[in-house]
N, C-alpha and C positions, 0 to 999 in steps of 0.2 A: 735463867730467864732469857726469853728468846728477841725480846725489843733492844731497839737499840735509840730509840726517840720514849722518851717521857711524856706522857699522855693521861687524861683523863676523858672519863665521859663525855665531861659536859664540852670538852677541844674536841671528839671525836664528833658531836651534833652541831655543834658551831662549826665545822670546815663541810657537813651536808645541807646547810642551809640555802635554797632555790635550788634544788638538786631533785631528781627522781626519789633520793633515799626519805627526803621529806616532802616530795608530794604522794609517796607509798607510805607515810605514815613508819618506818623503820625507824627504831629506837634501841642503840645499843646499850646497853644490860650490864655487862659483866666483861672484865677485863682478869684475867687469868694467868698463870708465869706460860703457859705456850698455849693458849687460846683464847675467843674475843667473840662474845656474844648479843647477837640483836634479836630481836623481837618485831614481828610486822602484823598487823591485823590482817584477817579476811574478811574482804566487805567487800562493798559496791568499787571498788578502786582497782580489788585485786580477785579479781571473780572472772570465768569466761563464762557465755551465754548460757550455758546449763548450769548453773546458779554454784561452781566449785570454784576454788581455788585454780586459779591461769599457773599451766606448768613455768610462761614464762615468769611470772612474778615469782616460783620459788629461785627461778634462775638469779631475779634480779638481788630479791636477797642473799644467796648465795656469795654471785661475786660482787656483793655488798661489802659483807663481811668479810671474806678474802680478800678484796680489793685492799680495805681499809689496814686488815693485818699486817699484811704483805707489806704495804709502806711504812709501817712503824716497826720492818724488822732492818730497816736501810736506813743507812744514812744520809736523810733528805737532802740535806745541804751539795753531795755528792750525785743521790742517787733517787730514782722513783721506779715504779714499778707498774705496769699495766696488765690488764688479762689478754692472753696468748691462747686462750684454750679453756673450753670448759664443755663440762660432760652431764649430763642429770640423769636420775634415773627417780624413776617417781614413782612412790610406791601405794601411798595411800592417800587419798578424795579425803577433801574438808571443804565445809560449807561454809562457816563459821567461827569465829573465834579468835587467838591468835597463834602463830608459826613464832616456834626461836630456832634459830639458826646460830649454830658453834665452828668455830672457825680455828682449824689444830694444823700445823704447817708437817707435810710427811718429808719434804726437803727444805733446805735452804741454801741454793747456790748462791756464787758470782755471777751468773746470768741467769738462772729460771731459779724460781720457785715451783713449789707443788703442796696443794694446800686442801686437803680434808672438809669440807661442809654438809652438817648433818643438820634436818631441819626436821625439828619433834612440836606436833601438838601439843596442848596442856595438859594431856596426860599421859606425855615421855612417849607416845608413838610414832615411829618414823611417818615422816611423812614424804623424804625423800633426799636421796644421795648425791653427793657433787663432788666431782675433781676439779679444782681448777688451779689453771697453768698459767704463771705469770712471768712477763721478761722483768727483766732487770736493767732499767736501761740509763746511761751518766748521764747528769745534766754537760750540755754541749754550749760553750760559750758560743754566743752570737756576735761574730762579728762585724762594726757597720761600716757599711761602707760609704763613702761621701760622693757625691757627683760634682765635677770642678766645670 
């Protein structure tokens, strides 16, 4: 198994709460031993003017789902993880309905990740590709300093 933080659904919807992931409506699904699945509707939210699916909204779930993996393969207390990079390729137009997006990690460094998102209509058709590149980066004590 590829985590290194203990996790369940309803901790992964509780840490998106006032977040884009829940004002897109993103509900993750399914936690897997090396991947971590969400689900987002298509609607009036995530629609651009020609009444489809906004390539950026598959982005946003994308490094949704990546984002989120990525951090529960680190050790938070240590370490977080941000996106560096991400790549889409869009393959097929939806009106309606909803996108889940799968999230499979192709590396795991000490500084980058590289992480897999496939995002299929409801019924198993791509809807579209994503790499996305994540740092690796220590949490950095702060130190305060006092003015005398």
């Amino acid at each position: 198994m590829i985590w290194k933080v203990s996790f369940t659904l309803n901790d992964l919807m509780a840490r998106s709460r006032h977040t884009l992931v829940e004002h897109l409506g993103i509900q993750f699904t399914e936690i897997g031993e090396d991947y971590l699945k969400a689900t987002m509707p298509v609607d009036k939210r995530t629609h651009q003017p020609m009444g489809i699916m906004h390539g950026g909204s598959s982005c946003v779930l994308a490094e949704s789902v990546g984002s989120v993996a990525a951090n529960c393969c680190v050790d938070i207390t240590k370490q977080y993880c941000v996106g560096l990079d991400i790549n889409t390729n869009h393959i097929r137009a939806i009106r309606k309905g909803y996108v889940t997006g799968t999230a499979k990690p192709f590396h795991l460094g000490k500084t980058t990740q590289v992480w897999g998102i496939e995002i299929v209509d409801e019924r198993g058709k791509i809807i579209s590709i994503t790499r996305l590149t994540m740092a690796v980066l220590d949490h950095v004590a702060v130190e305060k300093t006092h003015d005398n």
